[in-house]
LUMTORKOL-631676 format. One record per residue: residue number from 1; residue in one letter; x, y, z of N, C-alpha, C, O in turn. Coordinates in nm, 3 decimals, padded with zeros to 5 digits. Each point is the difference from the previous one (the first is absolute). Example, Ala and Ser with C-alpha at 12.3 -4.5 7.8 and 13.67 -1.06 7.14 Angstrom:
   nr  rest      n_x      n_y      n_z     ca_x     ca_y     ca_z      c_x      c_y      c_z      o_x      o_y      o_z
    1     A   01.319  -00.569   00.780  -00.089   00.119   00.000   00.090   00.120   00.000   00.104  -00.002   00.066
    2     S  -00.139   00.107  -00.138   00.082   00.119   00.006  -00.077   00.109   00.073   00.051   00.111   00.017
END
This chain:
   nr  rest      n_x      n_y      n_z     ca_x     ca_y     ca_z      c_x      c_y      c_z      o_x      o_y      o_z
    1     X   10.001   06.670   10.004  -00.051   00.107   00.083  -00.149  -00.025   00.023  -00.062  -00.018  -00.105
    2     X   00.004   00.013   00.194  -00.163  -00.008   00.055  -00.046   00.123  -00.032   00.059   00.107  -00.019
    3     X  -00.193  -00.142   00.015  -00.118   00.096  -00.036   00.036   00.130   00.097  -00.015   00.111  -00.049
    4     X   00.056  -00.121   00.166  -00.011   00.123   00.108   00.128   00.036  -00.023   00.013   00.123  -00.001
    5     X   00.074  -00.177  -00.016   00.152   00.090  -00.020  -00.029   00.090  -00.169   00.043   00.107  -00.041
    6     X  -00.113  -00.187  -00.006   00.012   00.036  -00.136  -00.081   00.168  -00.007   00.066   00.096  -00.037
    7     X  -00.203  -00.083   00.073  -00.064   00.111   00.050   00.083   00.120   00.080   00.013   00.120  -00.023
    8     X   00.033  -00.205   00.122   00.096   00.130   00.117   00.101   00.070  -00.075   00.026   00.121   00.005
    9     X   00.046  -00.237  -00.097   00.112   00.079  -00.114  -00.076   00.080  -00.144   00.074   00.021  -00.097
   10     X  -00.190   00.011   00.092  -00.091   00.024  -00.101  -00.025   00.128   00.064   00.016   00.109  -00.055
   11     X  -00.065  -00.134   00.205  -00.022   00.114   00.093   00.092   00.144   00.029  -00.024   00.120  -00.017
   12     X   00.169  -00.216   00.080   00.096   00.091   00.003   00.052   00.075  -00.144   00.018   00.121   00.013
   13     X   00.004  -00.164  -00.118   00.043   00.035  -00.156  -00.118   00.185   00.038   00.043   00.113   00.021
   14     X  -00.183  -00.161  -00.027  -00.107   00.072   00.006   00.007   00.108   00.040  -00.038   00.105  -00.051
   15     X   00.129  -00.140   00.222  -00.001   00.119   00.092   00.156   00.041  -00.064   00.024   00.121  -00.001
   16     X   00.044  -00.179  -00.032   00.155   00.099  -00.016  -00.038   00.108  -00.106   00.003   00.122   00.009
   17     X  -00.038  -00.200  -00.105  -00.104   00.126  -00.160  -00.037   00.100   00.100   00.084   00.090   00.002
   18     X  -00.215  -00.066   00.114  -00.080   00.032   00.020   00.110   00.147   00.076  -00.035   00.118  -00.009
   19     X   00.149  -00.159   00.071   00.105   00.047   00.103   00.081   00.095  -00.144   00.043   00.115   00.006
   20     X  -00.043  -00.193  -00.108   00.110   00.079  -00.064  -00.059   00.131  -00.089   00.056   00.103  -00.037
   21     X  -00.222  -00.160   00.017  -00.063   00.053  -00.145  -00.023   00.164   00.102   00.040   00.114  -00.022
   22     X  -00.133  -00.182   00.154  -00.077   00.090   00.050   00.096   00.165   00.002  -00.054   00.108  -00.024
   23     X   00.147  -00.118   00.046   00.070   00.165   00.069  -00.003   00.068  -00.128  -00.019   00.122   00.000
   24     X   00.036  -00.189  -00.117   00.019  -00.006  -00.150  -00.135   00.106  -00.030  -00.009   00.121  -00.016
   25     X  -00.075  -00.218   00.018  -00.169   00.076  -00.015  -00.033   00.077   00.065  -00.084   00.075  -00.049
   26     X   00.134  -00.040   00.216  -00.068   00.182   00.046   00.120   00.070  -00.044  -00.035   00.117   00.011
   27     X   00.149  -00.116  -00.052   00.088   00.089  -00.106  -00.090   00.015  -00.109  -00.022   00.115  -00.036
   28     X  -00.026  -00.194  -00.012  -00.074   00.036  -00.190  -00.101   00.074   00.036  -00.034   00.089  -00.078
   29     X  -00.033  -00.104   00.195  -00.194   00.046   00.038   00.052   00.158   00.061  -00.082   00.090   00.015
   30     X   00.204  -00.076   00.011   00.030   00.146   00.034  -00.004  -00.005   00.230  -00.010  -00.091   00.082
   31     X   00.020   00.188  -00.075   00.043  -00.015   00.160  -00.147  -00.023   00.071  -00.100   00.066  -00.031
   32     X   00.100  -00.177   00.141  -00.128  -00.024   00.062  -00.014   00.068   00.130  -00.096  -00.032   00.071
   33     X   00.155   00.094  -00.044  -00.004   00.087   00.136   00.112   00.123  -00.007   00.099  -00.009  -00.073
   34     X  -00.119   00.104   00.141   00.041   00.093   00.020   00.132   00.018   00.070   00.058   00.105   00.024
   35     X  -00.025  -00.219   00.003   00.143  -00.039   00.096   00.100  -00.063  -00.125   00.116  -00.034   00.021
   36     X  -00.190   00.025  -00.166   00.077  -00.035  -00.110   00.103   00.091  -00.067   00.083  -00.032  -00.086
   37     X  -00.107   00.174   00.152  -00.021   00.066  -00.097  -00.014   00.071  -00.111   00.055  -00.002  -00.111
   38     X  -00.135   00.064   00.158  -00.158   00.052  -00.103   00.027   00.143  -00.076  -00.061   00.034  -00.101
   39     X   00.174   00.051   00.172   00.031   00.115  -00.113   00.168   00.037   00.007   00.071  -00.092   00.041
   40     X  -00.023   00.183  -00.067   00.109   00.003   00.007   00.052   00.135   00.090  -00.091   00.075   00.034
   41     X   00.249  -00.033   00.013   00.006   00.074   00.104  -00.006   00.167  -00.094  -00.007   00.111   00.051
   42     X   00.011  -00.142  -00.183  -00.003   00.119  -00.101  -00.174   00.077   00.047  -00.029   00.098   00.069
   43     X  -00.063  -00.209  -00.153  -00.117   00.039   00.006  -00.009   00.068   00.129  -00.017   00.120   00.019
   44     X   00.029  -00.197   00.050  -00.043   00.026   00.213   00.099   00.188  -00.009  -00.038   00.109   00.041
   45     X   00.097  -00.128  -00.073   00.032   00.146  -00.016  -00.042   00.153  -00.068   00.002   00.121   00.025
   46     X  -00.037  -00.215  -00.126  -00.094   00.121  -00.091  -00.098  -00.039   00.061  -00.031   00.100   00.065
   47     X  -00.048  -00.186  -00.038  -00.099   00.010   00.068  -00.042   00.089   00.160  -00.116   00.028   00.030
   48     X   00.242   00.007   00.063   00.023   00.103   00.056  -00.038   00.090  -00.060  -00.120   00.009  -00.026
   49     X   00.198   00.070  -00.008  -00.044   00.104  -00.044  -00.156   00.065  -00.067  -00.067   00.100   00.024
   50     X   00.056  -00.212  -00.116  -00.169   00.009  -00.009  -00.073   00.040   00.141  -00.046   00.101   00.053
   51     X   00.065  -00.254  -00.022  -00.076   00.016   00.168   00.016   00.127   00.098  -00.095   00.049   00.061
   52     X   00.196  -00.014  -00.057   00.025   00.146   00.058  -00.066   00.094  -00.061  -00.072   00.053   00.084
   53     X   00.059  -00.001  -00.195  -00.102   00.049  -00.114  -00.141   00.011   00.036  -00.057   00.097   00.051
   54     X   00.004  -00.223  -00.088  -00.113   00.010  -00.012  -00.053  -00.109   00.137  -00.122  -00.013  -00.004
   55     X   00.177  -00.052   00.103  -00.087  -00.077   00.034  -00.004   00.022   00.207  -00.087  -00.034   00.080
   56     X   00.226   00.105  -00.055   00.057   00.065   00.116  -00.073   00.083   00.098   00.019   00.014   00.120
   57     X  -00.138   00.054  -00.227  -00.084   00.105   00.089  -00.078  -00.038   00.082  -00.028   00.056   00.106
   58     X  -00.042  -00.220  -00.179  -00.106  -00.051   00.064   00.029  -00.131   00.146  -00.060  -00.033   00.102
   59     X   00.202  -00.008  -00.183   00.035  -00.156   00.021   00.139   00.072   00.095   00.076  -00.067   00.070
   60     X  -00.070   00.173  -00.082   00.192   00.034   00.094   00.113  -00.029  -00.039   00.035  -00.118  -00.006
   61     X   00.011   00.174  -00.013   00.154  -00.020  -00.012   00.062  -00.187   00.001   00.040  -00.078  -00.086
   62     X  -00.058   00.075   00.200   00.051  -00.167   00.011  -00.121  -00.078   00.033   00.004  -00.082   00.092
   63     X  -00.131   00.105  -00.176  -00.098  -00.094  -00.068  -00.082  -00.062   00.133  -00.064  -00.105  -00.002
   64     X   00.078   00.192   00.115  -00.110  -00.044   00.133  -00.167   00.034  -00.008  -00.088  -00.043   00.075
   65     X   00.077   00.120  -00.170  -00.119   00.033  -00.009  -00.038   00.130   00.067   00.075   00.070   00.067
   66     X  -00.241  -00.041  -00.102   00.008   00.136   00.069  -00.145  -00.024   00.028  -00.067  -00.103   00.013
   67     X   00.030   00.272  -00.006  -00.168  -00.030  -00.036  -00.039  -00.041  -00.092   00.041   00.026  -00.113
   68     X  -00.157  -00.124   00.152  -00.068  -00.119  -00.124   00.103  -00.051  -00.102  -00.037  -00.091  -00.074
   69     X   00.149   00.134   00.061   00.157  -00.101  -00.059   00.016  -00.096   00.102   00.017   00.003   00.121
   70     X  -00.032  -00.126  -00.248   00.050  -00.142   00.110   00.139  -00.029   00.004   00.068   00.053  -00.088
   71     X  -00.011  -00.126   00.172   00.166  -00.003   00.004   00.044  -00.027  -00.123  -00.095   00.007  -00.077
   72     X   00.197  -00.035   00.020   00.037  -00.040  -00.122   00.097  -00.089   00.065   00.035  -00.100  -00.064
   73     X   00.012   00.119   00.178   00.110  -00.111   00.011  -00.024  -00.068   00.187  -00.088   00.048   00.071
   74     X   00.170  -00.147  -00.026  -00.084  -00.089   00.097  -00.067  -00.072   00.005  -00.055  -00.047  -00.100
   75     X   00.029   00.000   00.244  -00.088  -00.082   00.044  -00.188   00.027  -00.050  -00.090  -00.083  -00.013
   76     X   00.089   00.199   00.000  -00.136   00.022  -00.046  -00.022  -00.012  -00.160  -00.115  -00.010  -00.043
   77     X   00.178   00.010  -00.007   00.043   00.010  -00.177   00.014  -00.140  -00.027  -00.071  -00.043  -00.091
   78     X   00.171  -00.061   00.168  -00.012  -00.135  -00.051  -00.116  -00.034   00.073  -00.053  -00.097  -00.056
   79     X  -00.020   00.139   00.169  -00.146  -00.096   00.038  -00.087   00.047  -00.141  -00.065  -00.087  -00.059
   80     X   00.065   00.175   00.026  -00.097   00.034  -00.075   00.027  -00.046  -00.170  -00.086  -00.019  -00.085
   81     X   00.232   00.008   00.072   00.021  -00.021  -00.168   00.036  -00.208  -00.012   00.017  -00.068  -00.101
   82     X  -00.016   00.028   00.243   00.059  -00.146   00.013  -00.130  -00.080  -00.078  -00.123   00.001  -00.006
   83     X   00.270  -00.085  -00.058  -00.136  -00.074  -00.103  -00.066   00.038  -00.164  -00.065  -00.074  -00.073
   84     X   00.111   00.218   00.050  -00.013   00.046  -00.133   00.118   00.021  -00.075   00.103  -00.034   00.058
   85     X  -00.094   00.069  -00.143   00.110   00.012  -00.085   00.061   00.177  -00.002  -00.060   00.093   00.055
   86     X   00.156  -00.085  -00.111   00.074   00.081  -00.058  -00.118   00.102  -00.142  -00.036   00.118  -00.007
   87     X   00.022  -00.183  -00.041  -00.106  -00.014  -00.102  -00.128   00.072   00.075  -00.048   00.104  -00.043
   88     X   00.019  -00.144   00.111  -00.136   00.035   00.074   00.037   00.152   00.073  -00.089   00.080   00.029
   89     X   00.201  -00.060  -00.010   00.068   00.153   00.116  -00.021   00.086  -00.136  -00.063   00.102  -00.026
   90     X   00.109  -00.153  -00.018   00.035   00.098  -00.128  -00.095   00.090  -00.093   00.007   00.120  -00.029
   91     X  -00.131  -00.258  -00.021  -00.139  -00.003  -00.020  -00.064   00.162   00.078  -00.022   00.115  -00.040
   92     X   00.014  -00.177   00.150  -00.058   00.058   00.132   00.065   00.139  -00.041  -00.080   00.089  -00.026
   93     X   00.198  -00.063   00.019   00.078   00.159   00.013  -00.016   00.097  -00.127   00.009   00.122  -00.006
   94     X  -00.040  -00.235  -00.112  -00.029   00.078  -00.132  -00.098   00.006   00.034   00.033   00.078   00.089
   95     X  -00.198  -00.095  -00.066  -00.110   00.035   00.041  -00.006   00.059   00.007  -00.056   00.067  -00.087
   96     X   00.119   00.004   00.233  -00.050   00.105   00.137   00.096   00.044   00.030  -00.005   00.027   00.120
   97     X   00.141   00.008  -00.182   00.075   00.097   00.033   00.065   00.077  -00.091   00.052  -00.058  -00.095
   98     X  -00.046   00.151   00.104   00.001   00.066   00.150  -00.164   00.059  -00.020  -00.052   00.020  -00.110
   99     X  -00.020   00.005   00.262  -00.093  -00.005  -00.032  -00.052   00.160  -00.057  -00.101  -00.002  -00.071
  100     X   00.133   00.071   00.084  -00.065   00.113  -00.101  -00.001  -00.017  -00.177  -00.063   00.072  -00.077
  101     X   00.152  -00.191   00.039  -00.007   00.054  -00.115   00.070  -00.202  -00.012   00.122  -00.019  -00.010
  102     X  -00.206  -00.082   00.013   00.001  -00.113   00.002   00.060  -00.020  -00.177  -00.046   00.059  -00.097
  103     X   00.167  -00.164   00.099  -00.002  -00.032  -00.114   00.126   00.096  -00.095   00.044  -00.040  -00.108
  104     X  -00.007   00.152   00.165   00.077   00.129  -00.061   00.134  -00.056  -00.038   00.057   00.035  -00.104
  105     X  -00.015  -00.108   00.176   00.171  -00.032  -00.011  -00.008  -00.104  -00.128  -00.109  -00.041  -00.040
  106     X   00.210   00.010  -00.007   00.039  -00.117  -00.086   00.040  -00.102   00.049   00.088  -00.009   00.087
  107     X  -00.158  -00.092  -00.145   00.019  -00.179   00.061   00.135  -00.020   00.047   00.033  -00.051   00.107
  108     X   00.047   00.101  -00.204   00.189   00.035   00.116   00.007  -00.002   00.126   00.033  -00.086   00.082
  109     X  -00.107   00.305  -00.067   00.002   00.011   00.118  -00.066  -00.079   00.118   00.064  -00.012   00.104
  110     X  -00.196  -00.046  -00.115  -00.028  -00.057   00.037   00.053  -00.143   00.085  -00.020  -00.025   00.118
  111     X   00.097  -00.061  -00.223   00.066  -00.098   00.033   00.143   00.036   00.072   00.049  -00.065   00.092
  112     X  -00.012   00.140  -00.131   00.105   00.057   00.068  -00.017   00.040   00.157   00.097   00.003   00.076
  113     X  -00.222   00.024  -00.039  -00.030   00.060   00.098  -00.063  -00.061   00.105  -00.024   00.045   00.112
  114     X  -00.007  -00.195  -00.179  -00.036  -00.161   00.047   00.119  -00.039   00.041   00.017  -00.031   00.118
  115     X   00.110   00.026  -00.231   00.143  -00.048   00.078   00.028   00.032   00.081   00.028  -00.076   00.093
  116     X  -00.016   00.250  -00.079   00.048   00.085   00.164  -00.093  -00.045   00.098   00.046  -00.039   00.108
  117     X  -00.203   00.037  -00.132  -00.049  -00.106   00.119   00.088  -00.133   00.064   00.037  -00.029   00.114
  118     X  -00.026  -00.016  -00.204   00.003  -00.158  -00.027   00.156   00.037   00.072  -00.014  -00.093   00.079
  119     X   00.141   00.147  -00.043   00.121   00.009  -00.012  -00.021   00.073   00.161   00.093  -00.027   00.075
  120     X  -00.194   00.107  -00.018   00.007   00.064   00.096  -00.066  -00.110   00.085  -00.018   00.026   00.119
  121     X  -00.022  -00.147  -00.169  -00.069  -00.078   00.111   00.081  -00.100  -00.008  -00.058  -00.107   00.017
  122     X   00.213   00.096  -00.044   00.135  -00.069   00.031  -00.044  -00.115  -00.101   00.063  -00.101   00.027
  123     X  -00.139   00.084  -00.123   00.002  -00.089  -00.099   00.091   00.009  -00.077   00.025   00.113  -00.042
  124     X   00.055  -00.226  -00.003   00.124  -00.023  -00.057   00.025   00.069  -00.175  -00.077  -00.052  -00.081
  125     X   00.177   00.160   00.018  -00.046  -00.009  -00.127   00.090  -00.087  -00.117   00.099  -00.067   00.029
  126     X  -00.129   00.075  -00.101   00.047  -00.141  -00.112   00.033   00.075  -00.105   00.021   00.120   00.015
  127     X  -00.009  -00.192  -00.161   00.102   00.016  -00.081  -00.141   00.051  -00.115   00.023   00.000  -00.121
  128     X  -00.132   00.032   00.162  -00.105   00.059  -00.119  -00.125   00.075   00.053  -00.068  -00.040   00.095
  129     X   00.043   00.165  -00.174  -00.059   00.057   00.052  -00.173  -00.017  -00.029  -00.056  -00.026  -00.107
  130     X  -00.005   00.049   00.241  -00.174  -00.053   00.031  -00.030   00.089  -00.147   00.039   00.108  -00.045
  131     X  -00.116  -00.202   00.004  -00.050   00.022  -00.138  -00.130   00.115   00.039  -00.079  -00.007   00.094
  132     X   00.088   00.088  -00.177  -00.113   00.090  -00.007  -00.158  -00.003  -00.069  -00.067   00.097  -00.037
  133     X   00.019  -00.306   00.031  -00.062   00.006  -00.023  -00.060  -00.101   00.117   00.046  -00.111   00.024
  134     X  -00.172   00.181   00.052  -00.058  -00.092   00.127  -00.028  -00.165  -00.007  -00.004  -00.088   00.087
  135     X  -00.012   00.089  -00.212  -00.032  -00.150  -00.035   00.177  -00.104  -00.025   00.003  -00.123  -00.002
  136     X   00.078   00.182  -00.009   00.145  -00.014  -00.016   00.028  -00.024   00.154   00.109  -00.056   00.009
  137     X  -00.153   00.074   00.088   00.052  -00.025   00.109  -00.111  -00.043   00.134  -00.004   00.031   00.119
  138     X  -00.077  -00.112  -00.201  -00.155  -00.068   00.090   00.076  -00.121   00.019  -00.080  -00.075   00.055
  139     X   00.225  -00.009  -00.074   00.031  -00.091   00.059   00.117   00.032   00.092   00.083  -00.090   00.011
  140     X  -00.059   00.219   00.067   00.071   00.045   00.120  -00.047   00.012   00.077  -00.066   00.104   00.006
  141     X   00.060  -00.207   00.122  -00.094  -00.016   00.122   00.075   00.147   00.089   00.109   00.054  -00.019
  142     X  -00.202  -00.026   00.103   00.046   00.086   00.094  -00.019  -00.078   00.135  -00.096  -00.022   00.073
  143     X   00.248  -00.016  -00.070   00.043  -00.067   00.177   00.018   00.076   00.085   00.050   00.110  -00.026
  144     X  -00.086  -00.149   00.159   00.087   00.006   00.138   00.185  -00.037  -00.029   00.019  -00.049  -00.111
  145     X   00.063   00.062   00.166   00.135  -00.033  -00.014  -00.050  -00.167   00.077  -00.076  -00.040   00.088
  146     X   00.172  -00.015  -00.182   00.028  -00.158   00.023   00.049  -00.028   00.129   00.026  -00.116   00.033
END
């Protein structure tokens, strides 16, 4: 076998590992986008209800926004959340919501109330629910649909 066949078969070995390991390793690192998904159709439900609760007065019923409430769901919601994480929405919602009384709900409700986002903007849900800790979900990109 020559030096260049010998490399190309060194090469390919490289890339089949690389084909078999890779799908392997974003399973272990947890879901990388939001089209993985990122909570389950339980949470997205209790998370309704929360949202109807406490988040409906400002944001509406079906999450269009109102006065000074930004959409929660759409074209204006992914220009504005595209590129951050799951992790980062979430962050953002324990902060400053609801805003009279920032911080009031439990990291649950909270995450729960990220899924019903996350489920009303036709993002797919999966077999585990968005962890209720913001740093638990800083590797869920927030896409456009593929």
């Amino acid at each position: 076998m020559t030096a260049g066949a010998l490399f190309a078969c060194k090469k390919l070995r490289r890339l089949r590992l690389c084909l078999i390991c890779s799908p392997l390793l974003c399973l272990a690192a947890g879901a990388g986008s939001v089209w993985d998904g990122a909570y389950t159709k339980g949470q997205s439900a209790r998370g309704k209800g929360v949202y109807l609760e406490e988040c409906a007065k400002c944001h509406g019923e079906n999450l269009a926004g109102g006065e000074g409430a930004p959409p929660l769901v759409g074209k204006d919601f992914i220009k504005s959340w595209y590129g951050k994480s799951a992790g980062d929405l979430l962050d953002r919602i324990i902060k400053t919501m609801p805003t009279d009384d920032p911080g009031s709900l439990s990291h649950r409700q909270y995450a729960d109330i990220t899924a019903y986002i996350l489920n009303q903007n036709e993002f797919p849900a999966g077999a585990k629910d968005l962890d209720s800790s913001p740093a638990a979900s800083k590797d869920i990109r927030i896409e456009e649909k593929k």
